[in-house]
C-alpha positions as CSV (number, residue, x, y, z in Angstrom):
1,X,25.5,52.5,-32.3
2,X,25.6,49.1,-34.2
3,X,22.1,48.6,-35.8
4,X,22.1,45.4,-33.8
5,X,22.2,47.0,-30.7
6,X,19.2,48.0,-28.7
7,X,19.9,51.7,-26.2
8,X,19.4,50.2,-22.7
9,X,16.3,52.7,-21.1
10,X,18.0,53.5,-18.5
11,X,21.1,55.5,-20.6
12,X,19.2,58.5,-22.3
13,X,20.4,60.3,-25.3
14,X,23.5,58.4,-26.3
15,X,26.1,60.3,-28.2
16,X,27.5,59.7,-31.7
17,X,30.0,57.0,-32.5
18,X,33.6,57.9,-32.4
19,X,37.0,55.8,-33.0
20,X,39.6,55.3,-30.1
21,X,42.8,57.5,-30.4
22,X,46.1,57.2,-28.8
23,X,46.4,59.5,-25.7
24,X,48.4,62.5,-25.8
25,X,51.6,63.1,-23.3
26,X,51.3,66.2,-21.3
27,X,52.2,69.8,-21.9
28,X,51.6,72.8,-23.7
29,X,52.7,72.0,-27.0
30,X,50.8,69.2,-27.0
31,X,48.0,70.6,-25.4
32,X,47.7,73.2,-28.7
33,X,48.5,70.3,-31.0
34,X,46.2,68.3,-29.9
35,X,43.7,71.1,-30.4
36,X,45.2,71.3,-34.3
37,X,45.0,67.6,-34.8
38,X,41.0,68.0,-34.1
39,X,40.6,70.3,-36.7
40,X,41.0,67.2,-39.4
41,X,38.9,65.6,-37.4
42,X,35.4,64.7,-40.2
43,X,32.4,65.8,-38.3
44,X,31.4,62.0,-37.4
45,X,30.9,62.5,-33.8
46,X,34.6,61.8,-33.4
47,X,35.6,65.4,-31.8
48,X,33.8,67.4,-29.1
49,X,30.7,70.1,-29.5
50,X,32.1,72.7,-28.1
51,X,28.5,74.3,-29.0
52,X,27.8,72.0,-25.6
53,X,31.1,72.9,-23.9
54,X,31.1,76.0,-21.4
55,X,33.6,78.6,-22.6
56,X,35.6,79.2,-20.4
57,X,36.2,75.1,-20.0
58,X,36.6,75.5,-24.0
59,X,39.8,77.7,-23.7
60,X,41.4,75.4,-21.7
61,X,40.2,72.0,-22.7
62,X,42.0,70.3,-25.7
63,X,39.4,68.4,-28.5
64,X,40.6,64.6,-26.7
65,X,42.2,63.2,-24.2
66,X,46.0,64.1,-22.8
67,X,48.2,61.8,-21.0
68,X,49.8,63.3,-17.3
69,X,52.2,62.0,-15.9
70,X,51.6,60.3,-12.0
71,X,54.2,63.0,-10.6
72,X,52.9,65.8,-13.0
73,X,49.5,64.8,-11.5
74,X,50.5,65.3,-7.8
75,X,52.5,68.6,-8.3
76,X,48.7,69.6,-9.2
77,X,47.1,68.2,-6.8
78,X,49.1,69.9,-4.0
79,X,49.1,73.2,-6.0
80,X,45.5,72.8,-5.8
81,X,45.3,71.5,-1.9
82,X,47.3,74.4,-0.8
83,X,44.8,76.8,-2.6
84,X,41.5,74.9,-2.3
85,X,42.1,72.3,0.3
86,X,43.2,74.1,2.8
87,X,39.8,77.2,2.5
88,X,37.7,74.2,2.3
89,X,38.8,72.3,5.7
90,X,39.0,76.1,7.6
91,X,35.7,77.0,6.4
92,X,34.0,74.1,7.5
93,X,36.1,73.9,10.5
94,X,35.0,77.5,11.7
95,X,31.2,76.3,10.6
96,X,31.5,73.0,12.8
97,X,32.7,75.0,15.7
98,X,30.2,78.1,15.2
99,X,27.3,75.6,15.3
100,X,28.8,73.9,18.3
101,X,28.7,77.2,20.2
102,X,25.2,76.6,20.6
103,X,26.0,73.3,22.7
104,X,28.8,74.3,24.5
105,X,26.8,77.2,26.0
106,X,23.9,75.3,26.7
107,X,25.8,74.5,30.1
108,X,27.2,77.9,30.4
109,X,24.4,79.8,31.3
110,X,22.9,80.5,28.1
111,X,19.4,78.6,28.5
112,X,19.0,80.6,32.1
113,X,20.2,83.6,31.0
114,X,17.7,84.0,28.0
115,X,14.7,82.3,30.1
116,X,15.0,79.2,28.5
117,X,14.0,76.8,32.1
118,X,11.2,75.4,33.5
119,X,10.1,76.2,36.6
120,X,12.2,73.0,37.7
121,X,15.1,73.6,36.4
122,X,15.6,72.1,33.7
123,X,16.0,73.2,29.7
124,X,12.8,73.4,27.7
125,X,11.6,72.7,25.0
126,X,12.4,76.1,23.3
127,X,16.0,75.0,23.2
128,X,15.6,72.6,21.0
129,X,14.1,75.5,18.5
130,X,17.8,77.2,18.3
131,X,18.9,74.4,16.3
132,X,15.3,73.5,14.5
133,X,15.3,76.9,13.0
134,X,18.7,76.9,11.5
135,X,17.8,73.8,9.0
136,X,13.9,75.0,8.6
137,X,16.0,78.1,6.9
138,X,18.3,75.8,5.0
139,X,15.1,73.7,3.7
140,X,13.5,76.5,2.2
141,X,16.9,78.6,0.4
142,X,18.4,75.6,-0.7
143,X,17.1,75.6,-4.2
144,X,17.9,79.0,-4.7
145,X,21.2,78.9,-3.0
146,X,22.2,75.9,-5.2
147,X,20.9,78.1,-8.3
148,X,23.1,80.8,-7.2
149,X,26.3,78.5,-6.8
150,X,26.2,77.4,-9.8
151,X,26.0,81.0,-11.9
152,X,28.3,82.7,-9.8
153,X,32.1,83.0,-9.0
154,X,31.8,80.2,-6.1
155,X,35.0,81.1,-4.3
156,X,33.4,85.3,-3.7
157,X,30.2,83.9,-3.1
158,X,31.7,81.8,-0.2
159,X,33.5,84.8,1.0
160,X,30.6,86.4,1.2
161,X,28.8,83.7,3.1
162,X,31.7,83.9,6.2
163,X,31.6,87.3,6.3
164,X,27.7,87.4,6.8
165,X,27.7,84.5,9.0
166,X,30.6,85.8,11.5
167,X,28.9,89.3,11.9
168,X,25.3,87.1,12.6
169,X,27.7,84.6,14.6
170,X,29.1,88.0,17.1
171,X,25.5,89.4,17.4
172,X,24.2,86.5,19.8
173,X,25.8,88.0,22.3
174,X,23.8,90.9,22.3
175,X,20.5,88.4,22.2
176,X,18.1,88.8,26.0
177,X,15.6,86.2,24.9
178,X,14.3,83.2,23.5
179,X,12.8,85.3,20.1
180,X,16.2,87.4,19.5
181,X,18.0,83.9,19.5
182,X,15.6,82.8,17.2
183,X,16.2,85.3,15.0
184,X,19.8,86.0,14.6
185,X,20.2,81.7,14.6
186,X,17.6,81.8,11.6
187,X,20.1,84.3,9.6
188,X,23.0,82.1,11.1
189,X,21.1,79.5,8.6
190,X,20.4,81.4,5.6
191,X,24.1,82.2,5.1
192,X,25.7,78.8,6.5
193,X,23.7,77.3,3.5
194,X,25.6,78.0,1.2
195,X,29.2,76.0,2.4
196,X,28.3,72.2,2.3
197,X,26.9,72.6,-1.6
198,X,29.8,75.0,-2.5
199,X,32.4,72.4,-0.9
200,X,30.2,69.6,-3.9
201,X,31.0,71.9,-6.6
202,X,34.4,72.8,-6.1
203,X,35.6,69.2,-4.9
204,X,33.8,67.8,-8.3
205,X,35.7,70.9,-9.9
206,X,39.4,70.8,-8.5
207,X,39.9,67.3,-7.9
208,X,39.9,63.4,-9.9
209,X,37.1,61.0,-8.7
210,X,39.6,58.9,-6.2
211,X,41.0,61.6,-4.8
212,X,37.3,63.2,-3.9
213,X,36.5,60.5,-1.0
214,X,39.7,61.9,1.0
215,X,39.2,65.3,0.5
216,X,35.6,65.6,1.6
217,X,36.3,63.2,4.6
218,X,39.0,66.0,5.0
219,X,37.0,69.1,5.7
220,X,34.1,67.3,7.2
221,X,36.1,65.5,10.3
222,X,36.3,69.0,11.1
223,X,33.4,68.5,12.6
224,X,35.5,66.1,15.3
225,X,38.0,68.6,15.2
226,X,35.5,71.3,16.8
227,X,34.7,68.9,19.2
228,X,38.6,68.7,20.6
229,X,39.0,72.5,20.0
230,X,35.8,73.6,20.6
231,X,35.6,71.4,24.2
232,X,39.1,72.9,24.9
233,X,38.1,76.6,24.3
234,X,34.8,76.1,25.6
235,X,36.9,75.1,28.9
236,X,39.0,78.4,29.4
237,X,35.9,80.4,28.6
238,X,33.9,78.7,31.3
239,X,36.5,80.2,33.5
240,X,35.5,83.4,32.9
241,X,33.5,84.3,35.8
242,X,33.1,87.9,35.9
243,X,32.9,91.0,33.4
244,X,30.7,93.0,31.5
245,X,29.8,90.0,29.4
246,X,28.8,86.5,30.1
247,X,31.3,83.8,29.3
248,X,29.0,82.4,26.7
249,X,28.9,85.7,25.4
250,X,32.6,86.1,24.9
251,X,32.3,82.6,23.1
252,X,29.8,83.9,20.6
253,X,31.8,86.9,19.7
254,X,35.1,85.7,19.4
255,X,33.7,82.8,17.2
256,X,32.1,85.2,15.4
257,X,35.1,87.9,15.1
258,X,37.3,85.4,13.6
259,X,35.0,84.1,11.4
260,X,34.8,87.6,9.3
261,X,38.3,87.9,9.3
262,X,38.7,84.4,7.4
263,X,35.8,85.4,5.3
264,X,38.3,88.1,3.8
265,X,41.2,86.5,3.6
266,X,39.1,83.3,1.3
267,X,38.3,86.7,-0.7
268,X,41.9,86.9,-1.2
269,X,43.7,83.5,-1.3
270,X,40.7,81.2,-3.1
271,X,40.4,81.0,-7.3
272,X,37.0,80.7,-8.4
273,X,38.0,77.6,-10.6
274,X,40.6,76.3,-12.4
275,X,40.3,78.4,-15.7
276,X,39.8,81.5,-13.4
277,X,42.7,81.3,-10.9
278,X,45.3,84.0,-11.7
279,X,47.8,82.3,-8.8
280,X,48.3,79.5,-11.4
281,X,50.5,79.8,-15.1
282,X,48.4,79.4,-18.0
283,X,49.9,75.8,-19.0
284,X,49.3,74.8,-15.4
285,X,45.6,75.8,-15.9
286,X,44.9,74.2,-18.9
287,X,46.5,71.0,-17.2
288,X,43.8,71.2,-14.2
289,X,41.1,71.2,-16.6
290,X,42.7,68.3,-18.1
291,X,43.0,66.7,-15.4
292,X,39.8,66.1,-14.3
293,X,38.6,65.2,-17.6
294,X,38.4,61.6,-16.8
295,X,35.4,62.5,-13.9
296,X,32.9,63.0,-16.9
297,X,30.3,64.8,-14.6
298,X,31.5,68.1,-16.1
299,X,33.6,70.8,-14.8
300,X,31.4,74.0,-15.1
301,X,28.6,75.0,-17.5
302,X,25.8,78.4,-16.3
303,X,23.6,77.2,-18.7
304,X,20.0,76.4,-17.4
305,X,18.7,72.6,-18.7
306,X,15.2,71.8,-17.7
307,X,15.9,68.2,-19.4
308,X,18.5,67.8,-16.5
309,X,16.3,68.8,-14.0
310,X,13.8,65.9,-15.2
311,X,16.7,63.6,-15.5
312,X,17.6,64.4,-11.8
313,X,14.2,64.1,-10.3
314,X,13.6,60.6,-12.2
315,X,17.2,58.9,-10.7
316,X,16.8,56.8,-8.0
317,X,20.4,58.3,-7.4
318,X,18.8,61.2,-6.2
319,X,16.9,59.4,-3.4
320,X,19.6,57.2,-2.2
321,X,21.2,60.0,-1.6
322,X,18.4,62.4,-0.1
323,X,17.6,58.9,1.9
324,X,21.2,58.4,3.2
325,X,21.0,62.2,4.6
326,X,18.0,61.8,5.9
327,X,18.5,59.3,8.3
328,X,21.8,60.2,9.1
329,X,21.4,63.8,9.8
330,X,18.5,63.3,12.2
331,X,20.7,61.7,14.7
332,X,23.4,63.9,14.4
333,X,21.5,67.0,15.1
334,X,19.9,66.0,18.2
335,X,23.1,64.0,19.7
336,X,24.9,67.6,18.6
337,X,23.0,69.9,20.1
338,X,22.2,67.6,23.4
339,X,25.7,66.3,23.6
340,X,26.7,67.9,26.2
341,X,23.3,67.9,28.2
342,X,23.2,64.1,27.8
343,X,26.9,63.9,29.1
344,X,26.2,66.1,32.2
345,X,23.0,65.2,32.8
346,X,22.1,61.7,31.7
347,X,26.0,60.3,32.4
348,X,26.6,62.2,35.6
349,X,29.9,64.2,34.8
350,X,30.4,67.7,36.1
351,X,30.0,70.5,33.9
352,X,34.1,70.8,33.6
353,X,34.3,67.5,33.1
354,X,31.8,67.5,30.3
355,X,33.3,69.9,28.3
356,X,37.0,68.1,28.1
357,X,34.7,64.8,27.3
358,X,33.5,66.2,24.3
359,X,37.3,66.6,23.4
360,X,37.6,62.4,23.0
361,X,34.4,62.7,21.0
362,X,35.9,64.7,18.5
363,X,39.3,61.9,18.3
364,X,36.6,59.2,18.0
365,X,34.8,61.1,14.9
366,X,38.2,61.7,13.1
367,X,39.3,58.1,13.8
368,X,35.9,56.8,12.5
369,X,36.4,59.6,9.1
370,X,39.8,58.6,8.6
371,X,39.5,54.8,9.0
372,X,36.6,54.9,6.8
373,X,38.3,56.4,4.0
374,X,41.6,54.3,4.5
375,X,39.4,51.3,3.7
376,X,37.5,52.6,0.8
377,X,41.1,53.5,-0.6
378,X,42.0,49.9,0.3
379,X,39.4,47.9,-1.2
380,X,37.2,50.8,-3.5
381,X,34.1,49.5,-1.5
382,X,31.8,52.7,-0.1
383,X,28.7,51.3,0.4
384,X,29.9,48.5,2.3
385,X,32.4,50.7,4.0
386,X,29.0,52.1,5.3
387,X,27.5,49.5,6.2
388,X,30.1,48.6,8.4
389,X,29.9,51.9,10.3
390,X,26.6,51.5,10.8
391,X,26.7,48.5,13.2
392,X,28.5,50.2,16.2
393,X,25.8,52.9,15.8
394,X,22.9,50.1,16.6
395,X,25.2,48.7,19.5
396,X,25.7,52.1,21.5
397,X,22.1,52.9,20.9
398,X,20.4,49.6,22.2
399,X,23.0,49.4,25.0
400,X,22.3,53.4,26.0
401,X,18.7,52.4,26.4
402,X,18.6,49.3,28.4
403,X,21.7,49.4,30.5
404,X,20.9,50.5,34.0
405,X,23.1,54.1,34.9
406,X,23.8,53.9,38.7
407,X,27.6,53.7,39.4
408,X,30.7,55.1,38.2
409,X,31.8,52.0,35.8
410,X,28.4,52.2,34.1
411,X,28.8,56.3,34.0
412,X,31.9,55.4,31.8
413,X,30.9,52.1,30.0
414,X,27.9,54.1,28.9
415,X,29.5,57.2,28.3
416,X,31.9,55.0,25.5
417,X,28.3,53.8,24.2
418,X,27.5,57.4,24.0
419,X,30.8,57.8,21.6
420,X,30.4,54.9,19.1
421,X,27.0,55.9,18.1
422,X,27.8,58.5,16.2
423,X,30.2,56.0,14.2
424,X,27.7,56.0,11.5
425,X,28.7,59.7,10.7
426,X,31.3,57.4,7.6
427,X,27.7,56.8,5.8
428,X,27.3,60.4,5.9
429,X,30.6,61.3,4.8
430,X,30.7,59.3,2.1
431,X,27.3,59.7,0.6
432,X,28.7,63.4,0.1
433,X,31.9,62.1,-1.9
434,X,29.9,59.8,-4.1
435,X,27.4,62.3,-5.0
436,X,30.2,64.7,-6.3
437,X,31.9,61.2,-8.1
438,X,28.8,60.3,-9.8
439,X,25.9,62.8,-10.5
440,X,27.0,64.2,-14.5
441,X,25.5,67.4,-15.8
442,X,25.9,71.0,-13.9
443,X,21.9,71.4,-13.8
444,X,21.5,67.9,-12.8
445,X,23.9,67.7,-10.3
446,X,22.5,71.3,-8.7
447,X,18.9,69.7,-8.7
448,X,20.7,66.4,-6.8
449,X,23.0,68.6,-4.6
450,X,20.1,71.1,-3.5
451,X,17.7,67.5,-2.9
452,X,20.1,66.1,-0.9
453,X,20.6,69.1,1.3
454,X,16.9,69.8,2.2
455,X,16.6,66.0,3.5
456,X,20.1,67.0,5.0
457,X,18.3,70.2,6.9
458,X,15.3,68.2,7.2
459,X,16.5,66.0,9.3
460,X,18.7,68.5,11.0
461,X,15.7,69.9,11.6
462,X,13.4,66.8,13.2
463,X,16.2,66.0,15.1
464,X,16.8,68.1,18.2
465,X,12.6,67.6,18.6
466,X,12.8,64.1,19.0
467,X,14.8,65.1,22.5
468,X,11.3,65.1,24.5
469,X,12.4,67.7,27.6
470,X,10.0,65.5,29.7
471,X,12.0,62.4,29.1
472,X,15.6,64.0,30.3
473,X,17.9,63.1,30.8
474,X,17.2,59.3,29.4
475,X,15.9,60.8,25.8
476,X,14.3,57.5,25.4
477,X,12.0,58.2,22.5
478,X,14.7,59.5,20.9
479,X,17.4,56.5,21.1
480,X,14.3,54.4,19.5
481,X,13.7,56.9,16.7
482,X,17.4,56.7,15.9
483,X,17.3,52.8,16.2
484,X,14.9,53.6,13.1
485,X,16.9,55.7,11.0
486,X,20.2,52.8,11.1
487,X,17.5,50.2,10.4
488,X,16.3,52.3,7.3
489,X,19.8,53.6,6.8
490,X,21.1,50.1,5.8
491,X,17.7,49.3,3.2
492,X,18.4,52.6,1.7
493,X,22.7,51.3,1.3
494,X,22.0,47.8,-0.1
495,X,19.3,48.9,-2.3
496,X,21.7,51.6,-3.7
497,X,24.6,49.5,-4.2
498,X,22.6,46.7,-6.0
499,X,21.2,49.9,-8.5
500,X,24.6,51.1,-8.4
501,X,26.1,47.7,-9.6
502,X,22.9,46.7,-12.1
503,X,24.2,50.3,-14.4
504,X,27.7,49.2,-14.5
505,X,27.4,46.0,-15.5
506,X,24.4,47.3,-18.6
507,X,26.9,49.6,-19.7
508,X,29.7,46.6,-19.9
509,X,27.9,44.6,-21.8
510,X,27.4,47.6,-23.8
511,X,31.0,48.0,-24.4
512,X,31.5,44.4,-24.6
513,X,29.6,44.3,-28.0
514,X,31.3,46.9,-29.4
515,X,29.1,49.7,-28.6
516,X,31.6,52.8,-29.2
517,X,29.7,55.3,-26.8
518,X,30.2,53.1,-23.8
519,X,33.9,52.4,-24.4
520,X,35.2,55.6,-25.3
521,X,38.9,56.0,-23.9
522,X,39.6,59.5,-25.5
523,X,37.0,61.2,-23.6
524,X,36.5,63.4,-26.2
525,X,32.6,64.5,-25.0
526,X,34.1,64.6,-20.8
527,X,33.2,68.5,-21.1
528,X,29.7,68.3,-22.8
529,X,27.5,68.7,-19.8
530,X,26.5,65.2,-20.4
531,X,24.5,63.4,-17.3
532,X,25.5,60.1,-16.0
533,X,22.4,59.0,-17.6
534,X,23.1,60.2,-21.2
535,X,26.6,59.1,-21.2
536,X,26.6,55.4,-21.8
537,X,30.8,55.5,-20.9
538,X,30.6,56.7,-17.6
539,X,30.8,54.3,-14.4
540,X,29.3,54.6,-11.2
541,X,31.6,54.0,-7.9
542,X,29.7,51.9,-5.3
């Protein structure tokens, strides 16, 4: 750094200067002669520590920067979809649709069978527990399941984490009461933990930063695409009317059945990461790595860095994001697991009926996924892409609470109320994808993931509670606590795009006057385990 120049506070640790180099084109030989070239390299700063770099990324990584080619890019990228891609939208489709078992039965005899009415009828209380205790579990392993993700072969570890949570998945059906539910949806928790933070990792780990807003809007509108399935399956096992088994039973164990199955074949198909996967030639590998160089928030690194812990805890990043899964989350969770209760109940539709509803629920989430990240491909705005989202979200909830529900027209009007309030599900989605495009540093971004996941259970947690069983089937209180969440939703989005926008432009003006760390085009320290914060050339997305 020039001795003019003054290290803005906010960029810790800035790295050694270095002098641009051209970029290198693609392929093997040039891969190894890049590699030779940084041996001449004096030791100036102007070549990467590969002291910093994890070894396995240090085999495969060349000293600077490589050129590849658009098309050499996207035979990648579909190499890698067909491997990762595809593991990552089953998984989370099988995990969206195992969790909506839960709400599907809750009108298939479940809550009688398993004494969970009140003497009038209704559901109680205790129903709202089967979800609550799922993301009370997730709250407390988090930390330790994020520590685990991040020292272990993530694509095994996942396997693992099916397998468990089919076999825990098949055993409801054998649960009599309110305290074996309880138990076997508290284990359901402690191994369904582990799929959202893994899907972080390996979308920062397999895929560029503008590709990683489509593919986690990929696997999670699997959540909508339970709904359609789920509603549809749910349907023909509602016919089921005799046997030794409940239908909700046989929905539990098929769900469940399935579930291991997959688990073993993700043992099979799945690489662990790019330097690892066997299904992939040795020059396509060390392209992968290269590949992804231009991210900068690292590719894979076990060791432990308590400074990146502090560095974590200290970023406001951190907190937008807990913040945005917070308030997001909270709804969710309650509209989830009372979807169908509200729809039957509160809107007046049969129980048949119901369950084929909640099929055009799922359309509406993978239209509002979908459209969401068309636009932020369109005009590279995600925050206000959220923002927008948000705004049907506080029109279906005020209209749900004051609009009288008396005849068919308003059964239907409010039942479409019912659908665009989960509109604001975009913010969620895309709060995920910019935490993988801009938290640097392995231990850092495990601290931020595992943070942002115990708001995320948190408020999967709260919100099923704020369903009052004495306020059925209106749920008033808990319209108005959602009416909350948007409102501090949207402080939470313009604060964090204003931050977001306030480092960029620091780190410009860096650049501007001829600060080498903050305009480094070779990307020779990508691989470091550098934060956000200690790399004065990398840019936020916003």
């Amino acid at each position: 750094m020039s001795s003019t120049e003054v290290p803005d506070p906010d960029i810790v640790q800035p790295m050694r200067p270095h002098q641009d180099d051209d970029l290198k084109r693609c392929s093997m030989s040039e891969v190894e002669r890049a590699r030779s070239a940084a041996e001449d390299i004096d030791e100036k700063g102007e070549r990467a520590d590969y002291g910093k770099v994890d070894k396995e990324v240090a085999k495969y990584s060349s000293a600077v920067r490589i050129e590849i080619s658009p098309e050499e890019s996207t035979r990648l990228r579909k190499l890698i979809d067909k491997r990762v891609l595809v593991v990552m939208i089953t998984t989370y489709f099988l995990q969206a649709i195992d969790k909506g078992t839960l709400s599907f039965s809750s009108i298939m005899g479940l809550p009688k069978d398993t004494g969970m009415l009140t003497p009038a009828g209704k559901v109680s209380q205790d129903f709202s527990w089967l979800t609550t205790c799922i993301y009370i579990t997730i709250l407390v392993v988090e930390y330790p399941q994020n520590y685990i993700i991040a020292r272990v072969p993530v694509a095994k570890y996942l396997s693992f984490s099916i397998i468990a949570w089919g076999t825990v998945l098949a055993c409801h059906a054998a649960c009599k009461n309110f305290v074996g539910l309880v138990i076997v949806r508290t284990l359901l928790g402690l191994f369904e933990s582990a799929c959202q933070p893994a899907f972080v990792i390996l979308s920062a780990m397999w895929y560029k930063r503008e590709e990683q807003a489509s593919r986690v809007t990929y696997w999670y509108m699997m959540n909508g695409a339970q709904q359609i399935v789920g509603g549809l399956l749910a349907y023909c096992f509602t016919l089921i009317t005799d046997g030794p088994l409940k239908s909700w039973q046989w929905l539990f164990l098929a769900y469940g059945i399935i579930s291991v199955f997959f688990g073993f074949f993700v043992l099979w198909w799945m690489p662990d990461s790019p330097m690892r996967a066997k299904c992939f030639t040795e020059e396509d590998k060390h392209l992968m790595v290269e590949r992804v160089r231009e991210n900068q928030t690292g590719l894979q690194n076990r060791t432990f860095k308590k400074e990146q812990v502090w560095d974590a805890l200290t970023d406001p990043q951190t907190w937008c994001y807990a913040g945005i899964q917070f308030t997001t989350t909270l709804p969710t969770s309650g509209l989830g697991a009372f979807a169908n209760l509200i729809i039957s109940g509160s809107l007046g539709f049969s129980n048949l009926q119901t369950q084929l509803l909640a099929m055009v629920l799922g359309f509406y989430i993978i239209i509002v996924l979908l459209g969401s990240v068309w636009l932020v491909k369109k005009f590279n705005q995600n925050i206000l892409t959220m923002l927008g989202f948000v705004i049907p979200s506080f029109v279906g909830t005020i209209l749900l609470m004051t609009v009288p529900n008396n005849t068919f027209p308003q059964h239907v009007g409010l039942l479409i109320c019912y659908y665009i309030t989960l509109s604001f599900w975009a913010a969620q989605t895309l709060g995920l994808s910019m935490m993988s495009r801009n938290v640097g540093g392995q231990t850092k971004k495990s601290v931020v993931v595992a943070t942002n996941f115990i708001f995320w259970s948190a408020g999967n947690a709260i919100g099923p509670q704020v369903f009052l069983s004495r306020e059925a089937p209106k749920y008033f209180t808990a319209f108005a606590t959602h009416l909350g969440c948007y409102a501090l939703l949207v402080l939470i989005l313009l604060y964090f795009r204003f931050y977001l926008t306030r480092q960029n432009k620091k780190r410009d003006q860096l650049a501007a006057a001829g600060v080498d760390e903050a305009r480094d085009e070779r990307l020779a320290h990508a691989f470091e385990d550098l934060t956000d914060r200690e790399n004065p050339n990398f840019r936020y997305v916003y």
